[in-house]
C-alpha positions as CSV (number, residue, x, y, z in Angstrom):
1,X,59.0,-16.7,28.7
2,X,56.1,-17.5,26.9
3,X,55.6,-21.4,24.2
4,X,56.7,-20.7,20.5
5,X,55.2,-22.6,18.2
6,X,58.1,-24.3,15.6
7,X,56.5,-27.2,14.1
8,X,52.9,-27.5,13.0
9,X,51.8,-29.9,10.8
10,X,48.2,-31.0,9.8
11,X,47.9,-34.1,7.4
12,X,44.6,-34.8,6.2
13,X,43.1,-38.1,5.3
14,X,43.0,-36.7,1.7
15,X,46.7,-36.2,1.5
16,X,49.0,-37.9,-0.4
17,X,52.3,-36.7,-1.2
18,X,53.0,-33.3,0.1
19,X,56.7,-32.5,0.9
20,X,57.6,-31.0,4.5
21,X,57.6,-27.0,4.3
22,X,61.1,-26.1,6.0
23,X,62.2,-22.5,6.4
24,X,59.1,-20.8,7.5
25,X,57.5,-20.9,11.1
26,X,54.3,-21.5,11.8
27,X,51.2,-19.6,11.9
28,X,48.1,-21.9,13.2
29,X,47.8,-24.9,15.3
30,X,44.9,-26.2,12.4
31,X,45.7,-25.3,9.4
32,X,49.8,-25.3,10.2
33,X,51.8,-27.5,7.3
34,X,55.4,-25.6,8.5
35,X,58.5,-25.4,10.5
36,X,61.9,-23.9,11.3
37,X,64.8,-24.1,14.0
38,X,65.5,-21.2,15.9
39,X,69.3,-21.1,14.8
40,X,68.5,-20.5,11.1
41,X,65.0,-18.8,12.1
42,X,66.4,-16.5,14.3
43,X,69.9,-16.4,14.5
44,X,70.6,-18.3,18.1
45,X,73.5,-20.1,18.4
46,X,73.1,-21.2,22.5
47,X,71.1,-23.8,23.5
48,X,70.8,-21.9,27.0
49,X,68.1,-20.0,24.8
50,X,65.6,-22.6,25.3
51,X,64.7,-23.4,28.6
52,X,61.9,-26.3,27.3
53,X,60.6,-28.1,24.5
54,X,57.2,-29.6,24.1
55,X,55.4,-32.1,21.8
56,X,52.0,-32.5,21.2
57,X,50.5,-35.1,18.4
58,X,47.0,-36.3,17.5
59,X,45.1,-38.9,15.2
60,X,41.7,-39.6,14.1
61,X,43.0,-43.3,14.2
62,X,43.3,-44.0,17.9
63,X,42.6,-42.2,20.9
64,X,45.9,-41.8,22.1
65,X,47.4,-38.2,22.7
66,X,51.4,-37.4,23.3
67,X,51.6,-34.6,25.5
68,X,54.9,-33.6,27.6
69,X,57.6,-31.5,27.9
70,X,61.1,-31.6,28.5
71,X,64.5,-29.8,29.3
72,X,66.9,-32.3,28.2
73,X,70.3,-30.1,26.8
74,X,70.0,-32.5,23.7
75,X,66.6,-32.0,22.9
76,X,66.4,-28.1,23.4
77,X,69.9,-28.2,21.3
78,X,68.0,-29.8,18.6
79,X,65.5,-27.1,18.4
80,X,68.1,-24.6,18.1
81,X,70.4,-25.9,15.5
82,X,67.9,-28.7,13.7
83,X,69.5,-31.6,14.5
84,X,70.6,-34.2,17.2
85,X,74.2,-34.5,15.4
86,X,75.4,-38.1,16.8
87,X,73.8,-37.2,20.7
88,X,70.0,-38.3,20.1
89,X,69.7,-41.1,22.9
90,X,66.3,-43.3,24.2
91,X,67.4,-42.5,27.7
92,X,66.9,-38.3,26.2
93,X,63.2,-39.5,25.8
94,X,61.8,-42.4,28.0
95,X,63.0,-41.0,31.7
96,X,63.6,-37.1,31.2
97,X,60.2,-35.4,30.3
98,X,56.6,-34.5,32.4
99,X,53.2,-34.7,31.3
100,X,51.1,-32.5,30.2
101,X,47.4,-31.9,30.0
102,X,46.0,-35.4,28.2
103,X,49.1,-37.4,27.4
104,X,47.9,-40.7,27.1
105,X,50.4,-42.9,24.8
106,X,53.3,-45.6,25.0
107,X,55.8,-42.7,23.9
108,X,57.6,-41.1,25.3
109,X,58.1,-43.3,28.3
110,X,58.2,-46.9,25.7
111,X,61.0,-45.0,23.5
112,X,63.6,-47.5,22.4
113,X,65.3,-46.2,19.4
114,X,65.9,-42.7,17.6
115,X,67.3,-40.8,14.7
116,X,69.4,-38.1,14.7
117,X,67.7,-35.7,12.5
118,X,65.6,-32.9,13.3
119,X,61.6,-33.4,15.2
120,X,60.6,-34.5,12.1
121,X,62.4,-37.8,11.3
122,X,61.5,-40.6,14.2
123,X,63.1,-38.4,16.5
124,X,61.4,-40.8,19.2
125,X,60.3,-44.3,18.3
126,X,59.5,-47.7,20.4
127,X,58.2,-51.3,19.6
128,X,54.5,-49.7,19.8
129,X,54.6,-46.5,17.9
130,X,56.6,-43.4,16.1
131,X,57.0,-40.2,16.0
132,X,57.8,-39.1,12.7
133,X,56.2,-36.5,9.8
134,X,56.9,-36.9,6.3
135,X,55.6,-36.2,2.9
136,X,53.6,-39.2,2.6
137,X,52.8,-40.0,6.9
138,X,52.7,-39.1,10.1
139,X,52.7,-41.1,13.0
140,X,51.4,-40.3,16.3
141,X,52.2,-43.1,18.8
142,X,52.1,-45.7,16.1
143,X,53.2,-46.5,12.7
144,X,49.6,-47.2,10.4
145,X,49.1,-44.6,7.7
146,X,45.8,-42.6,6.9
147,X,43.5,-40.6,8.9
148,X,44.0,-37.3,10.0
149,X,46.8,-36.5,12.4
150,X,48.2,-32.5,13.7
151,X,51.9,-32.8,15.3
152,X,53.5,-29.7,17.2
153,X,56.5,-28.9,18.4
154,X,56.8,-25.8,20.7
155,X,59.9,-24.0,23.0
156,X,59.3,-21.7,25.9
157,X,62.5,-19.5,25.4
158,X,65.0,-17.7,28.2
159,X,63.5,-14.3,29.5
160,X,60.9,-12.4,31.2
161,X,57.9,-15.0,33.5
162,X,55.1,-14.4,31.4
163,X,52.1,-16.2,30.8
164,X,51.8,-18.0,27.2
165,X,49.6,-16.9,24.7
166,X,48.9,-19.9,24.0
167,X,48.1,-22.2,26.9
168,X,50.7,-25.0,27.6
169,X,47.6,-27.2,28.1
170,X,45.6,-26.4,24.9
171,X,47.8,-27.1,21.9
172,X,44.9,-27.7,19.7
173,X,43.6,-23.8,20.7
174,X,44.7,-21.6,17.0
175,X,46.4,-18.5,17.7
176,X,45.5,-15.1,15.8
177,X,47.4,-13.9,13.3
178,X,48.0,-11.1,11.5
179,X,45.7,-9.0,10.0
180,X,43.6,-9.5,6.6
181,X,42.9,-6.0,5.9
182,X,45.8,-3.6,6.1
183,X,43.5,-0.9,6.8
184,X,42.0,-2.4,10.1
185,X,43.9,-2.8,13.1
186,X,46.2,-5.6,13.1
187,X,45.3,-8.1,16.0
188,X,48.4,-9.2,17.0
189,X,52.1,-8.8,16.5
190,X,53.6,-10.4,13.7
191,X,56.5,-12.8,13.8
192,X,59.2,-11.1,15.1
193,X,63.1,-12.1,15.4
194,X,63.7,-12.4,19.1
195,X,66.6,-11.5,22.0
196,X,66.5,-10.8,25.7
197,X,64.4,-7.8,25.9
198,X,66.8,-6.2,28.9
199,X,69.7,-7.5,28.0
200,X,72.1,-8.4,24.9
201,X,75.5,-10.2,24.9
202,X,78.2,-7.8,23.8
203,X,79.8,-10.3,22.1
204,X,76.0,-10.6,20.4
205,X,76.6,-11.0,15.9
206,X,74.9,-8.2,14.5
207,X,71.1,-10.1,13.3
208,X,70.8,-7.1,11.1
209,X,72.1,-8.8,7.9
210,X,70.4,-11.8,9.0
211,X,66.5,-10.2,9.4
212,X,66.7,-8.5,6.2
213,X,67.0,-11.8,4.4
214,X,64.2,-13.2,6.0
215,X,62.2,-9.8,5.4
216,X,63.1,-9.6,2.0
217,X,62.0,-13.8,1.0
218,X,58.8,-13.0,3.3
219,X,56.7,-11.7,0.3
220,X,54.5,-14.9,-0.2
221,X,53.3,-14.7,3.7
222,X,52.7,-11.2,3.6
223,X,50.4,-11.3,0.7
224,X,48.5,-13.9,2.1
225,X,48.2,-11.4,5.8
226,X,47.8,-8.5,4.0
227,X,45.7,-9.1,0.6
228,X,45.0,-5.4,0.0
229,X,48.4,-3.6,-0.2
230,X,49.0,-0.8,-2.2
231,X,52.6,-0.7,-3.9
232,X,53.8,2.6,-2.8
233,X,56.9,3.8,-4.6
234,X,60.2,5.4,-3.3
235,X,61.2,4.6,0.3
236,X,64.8,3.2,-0.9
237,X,67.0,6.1,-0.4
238,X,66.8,9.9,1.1
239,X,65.0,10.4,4.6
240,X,61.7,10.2,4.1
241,X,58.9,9.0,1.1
242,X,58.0,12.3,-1.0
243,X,54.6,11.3,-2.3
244,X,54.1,7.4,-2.3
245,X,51.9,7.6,-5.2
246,X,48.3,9.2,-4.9
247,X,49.5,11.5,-2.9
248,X,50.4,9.5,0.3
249,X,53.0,11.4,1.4
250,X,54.0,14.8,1.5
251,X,58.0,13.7,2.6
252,X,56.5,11.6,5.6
253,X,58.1,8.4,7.3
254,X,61.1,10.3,8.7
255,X,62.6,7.8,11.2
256,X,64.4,9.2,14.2
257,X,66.4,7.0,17.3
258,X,67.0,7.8,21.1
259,X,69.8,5.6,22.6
260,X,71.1,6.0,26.6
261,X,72.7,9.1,27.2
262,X,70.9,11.5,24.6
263,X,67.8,14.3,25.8
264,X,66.4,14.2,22.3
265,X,66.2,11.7,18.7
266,X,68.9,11.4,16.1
267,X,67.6,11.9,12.6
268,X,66.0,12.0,10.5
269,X,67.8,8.9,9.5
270,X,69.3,7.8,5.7
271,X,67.3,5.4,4.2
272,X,69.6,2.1,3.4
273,X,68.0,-0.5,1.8
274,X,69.9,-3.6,2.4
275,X,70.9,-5.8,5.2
276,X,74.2,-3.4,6.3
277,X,74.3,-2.1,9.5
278,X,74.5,1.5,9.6
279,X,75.6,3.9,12.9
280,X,72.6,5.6,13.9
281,X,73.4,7.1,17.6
282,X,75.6,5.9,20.2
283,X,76.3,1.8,19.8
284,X,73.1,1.7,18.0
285,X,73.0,0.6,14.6
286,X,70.5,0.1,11.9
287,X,68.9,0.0,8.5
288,X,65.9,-0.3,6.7
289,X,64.6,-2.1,3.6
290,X,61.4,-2.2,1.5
291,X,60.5,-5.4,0.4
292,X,58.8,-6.0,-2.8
293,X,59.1,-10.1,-3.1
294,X,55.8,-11.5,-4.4
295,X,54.6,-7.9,-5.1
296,X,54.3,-7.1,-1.6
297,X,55.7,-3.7,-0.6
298,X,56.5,-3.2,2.9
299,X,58.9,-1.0,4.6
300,X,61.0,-1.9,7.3
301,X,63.6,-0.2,9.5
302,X,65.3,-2.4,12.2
303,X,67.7,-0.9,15.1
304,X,70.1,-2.5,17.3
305,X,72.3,-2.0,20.2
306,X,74.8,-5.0,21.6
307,X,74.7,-2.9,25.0
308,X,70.7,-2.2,25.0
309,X,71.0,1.5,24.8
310,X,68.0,1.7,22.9
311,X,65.2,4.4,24.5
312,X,63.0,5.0,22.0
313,X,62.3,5.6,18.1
314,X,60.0,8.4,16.5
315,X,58.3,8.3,12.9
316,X,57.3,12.1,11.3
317,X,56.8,13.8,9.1
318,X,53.6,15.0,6.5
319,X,50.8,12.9,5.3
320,X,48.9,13.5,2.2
321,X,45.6,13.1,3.9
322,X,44.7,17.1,3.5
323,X,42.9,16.9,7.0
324,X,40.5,14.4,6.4
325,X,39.7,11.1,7.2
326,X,41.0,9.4,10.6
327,X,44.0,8.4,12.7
328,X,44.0,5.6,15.3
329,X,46.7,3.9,16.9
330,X,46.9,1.8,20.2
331,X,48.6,-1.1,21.6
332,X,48.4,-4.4,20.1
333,X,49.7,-6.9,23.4
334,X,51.7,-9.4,23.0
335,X,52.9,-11.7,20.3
336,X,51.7,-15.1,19.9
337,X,54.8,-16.4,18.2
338,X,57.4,-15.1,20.8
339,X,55.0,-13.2,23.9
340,X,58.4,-11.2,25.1
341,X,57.6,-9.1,22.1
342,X,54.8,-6.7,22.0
343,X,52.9,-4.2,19.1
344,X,52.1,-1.1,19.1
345,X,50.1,0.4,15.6
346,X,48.8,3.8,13.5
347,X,46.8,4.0,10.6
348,X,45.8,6.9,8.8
349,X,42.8,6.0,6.8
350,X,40.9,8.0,4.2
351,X,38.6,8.6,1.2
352,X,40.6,8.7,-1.3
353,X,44.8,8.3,-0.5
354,X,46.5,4.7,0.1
355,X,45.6,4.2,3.9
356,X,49.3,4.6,6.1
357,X,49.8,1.7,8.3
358,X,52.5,1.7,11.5
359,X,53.1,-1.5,13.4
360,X,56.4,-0.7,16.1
361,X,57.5,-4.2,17.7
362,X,59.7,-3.6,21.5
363,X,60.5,-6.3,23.6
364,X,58.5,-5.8,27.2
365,X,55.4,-3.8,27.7
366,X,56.9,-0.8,29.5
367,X,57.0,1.6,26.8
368,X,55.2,4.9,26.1
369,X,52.9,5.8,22.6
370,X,52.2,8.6,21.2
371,X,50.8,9.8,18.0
372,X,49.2,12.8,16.3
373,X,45.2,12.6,15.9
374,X,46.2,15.4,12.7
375,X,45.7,13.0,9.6
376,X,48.4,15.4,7.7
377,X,50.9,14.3,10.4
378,X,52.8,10.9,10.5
379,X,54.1,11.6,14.5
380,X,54.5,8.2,16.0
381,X,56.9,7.6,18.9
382,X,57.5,4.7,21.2
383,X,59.7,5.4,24.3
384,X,60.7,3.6,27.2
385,X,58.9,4.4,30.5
386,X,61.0,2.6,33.3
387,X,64.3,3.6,31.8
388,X,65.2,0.3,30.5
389,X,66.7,0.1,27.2
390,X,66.2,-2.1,24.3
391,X,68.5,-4.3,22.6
392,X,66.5,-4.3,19.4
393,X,63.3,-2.1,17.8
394,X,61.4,-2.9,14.8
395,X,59.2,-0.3,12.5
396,X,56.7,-1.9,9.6
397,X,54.6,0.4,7.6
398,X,52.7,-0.3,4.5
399,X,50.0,0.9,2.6
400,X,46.6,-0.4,1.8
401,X,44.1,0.3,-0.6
402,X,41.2,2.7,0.9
């Protein structure tokens, strides 16, 4: 698998007091002020789920760079549940880690004390420099305050090889993000939760309940990705959106599900609005939820299947548009937060009604679009094309202002 970013903080020499911003992962290798575990990020519980972890720091006031990676079980446990507990040791840090591209500094190698809180709190320290972020410093191979200073803390996770988005060796490289007009294609995938795209534990806890909460506090970030939203109403309950407002819709955004073992979709499916899992075709389950936190309303249905029976899912149904104005749709590659996981989008855009904006997130690339070039159709599918199922499929839409 691919480097996810899950720390990235950038202290100015302007900045005072500014308190650490837990609970949300990052976004930019610049302008990052952010991190998260991937335990309460993303549900994981096994450490087995990281195979690395890497640390990169910078500071305008020495030329020194930390660089390296490592795969010792205490330090990719950290990154998984936040904290070292009482097993943080020097030994994790001086004579278990490799270089990377410009690591120059007395840490890791000089490490001779630690703390056993999370990559934040002098996680790795010596007699000639920390590592530490808090609201007031951050130290990058020493311990004077001031200047300007970007610490990152990445995990290349269990799955398919493929390469990084983001290049091990360039940490300092800012990824895209998502888009900042809801009526242009997105250019990338946004953060996504994340499991083996082939394969699923059947023992696996149903991340349904646990997605929706993060979809439904995700209001402020969305705003700020997508600035021109239109607030479409309905979408809670029944099997599709009758009108939207301004004639959106004419009962479009059906959603329909193919799991192993059926010739054709189940649906159209109930509309469920909250974070219980409901039986949608064989072990598949799902729901779907329209946030409207901050003002920002955006739909999302999320499927899941502890045996990866998932084939395919299908959007229909009829559009407002009356025949005019355009439909695009393509695929989108792979995601810069977690690369296993890959985009595929529609928008309907025209002159007058809220433009209709699909983003479908699978895990692998081996999947199949289609779409209707009819403006007054919403037909959107994603299926497989090797035959492998999915554990888990996402489905976005919302609505900009044309």
């Amino acid at each position: 698998g691919g480097w996810m970013l899950l720390y990235s903080y950038n202290r100015k020499v302007t900045t005072n007091y500014r308190p650490l911003y837990d609970s949300h992962l990052p976004t930019s290798l610049t302008n990052g002020y952010s991190h998260w575990h991937l335990g309460p990020a993303l549900g994981y519980t096994s450490t087995d789920i990281v195979v690395e972890v890497r640390f990169f720091c910078s500071t305008t006031r020495h030329s020194r760079i930390i660089h390296f990676k490592t795969s010792n079980h205490h330090i990719r446990s950290a990154a998984v549940s936040g904290n070292f507990g009482n097993g943080n040791r020097p030994l994790h840090w001086s004579t278990q880690w490799t270089a990377l591209s410009n690591h120059a500094a007395y840490l890791p190698a000089g490490t001779t004390w630690t703390n056993n809180g999370g990559f934040y709190y002098y996680p790795f320290a010596g007699n000639r420099g920390y590592w530490h972020i808090d609201s007031y410093n951050a130290y990058c191979d020493d311990s004077g305050g001031g200047g300007n200073s970007s610490h990152q803390v990445w995990v290349r996770l269990a799955g398919p090889s493929r390469a990084p988005t983001s290049s091990p060796t360039s940490p300092t490289t800012a990824p895209t993000t998502v888009p900042t007009s809801p009526t242009s294609s997105p250019t990338t995938v946004p953060t996504s939760p994340t499991s083996s795209p082939t394969t699923s534990s059947p023992t696996e806890a149903d991340p349904i309940p646990h997605v929706v909460s993060l979809f439904a506090n995700s209001g402020p970030t969305i705003m700020r990705s997508l600035p021109r939203l239109y607030n479409f109403i309905d979408g809670e309950s029944g099997t599709c959106i009758n009108d939207g407002g301004y004639d959106m819709y004419n009962c479009g955004n059906s959603i329909y599900v193919k799991a192993v073992g059926m010739s054709g979709y189940a649906g159209p499916l109930q509309y469920r609005q909250g974070n219980t899992s409901s039986s949608a075709a064989g072990d598949v389950t799902y729901t779907t939820f329209k946030s409207t936190n901050s003002g920002s309303y955006v739909w999302m249905a999320m499927f899941h299947s502890p045996s990866s029976g998932i084939l395919g899912i299908k959007i229909d149904g009829n559009n407002g548009a009356n025949g005019g104005g355009t439909a695009t749709w393509g695929a989108l590659g792979a995601s810069t937060v977690d690369p296993r996981y890959y985009g595929w989008y529609k928008k309907v855009v025209t002159s007058y009604d809220p433009s209709i904006n699909h983003l479908i997130i699978a895990p692998g690339s081996s999947w199949t679009q289609e779409a209707s070039s009819n403006t007054n159709s919403d037909f959107h599918a994603l299926t497989t094309v090797s035959g492998t199922a999915a554990s888990r499929m996402y489905y976005l839409l919302w609505a900009g202002r044309s």
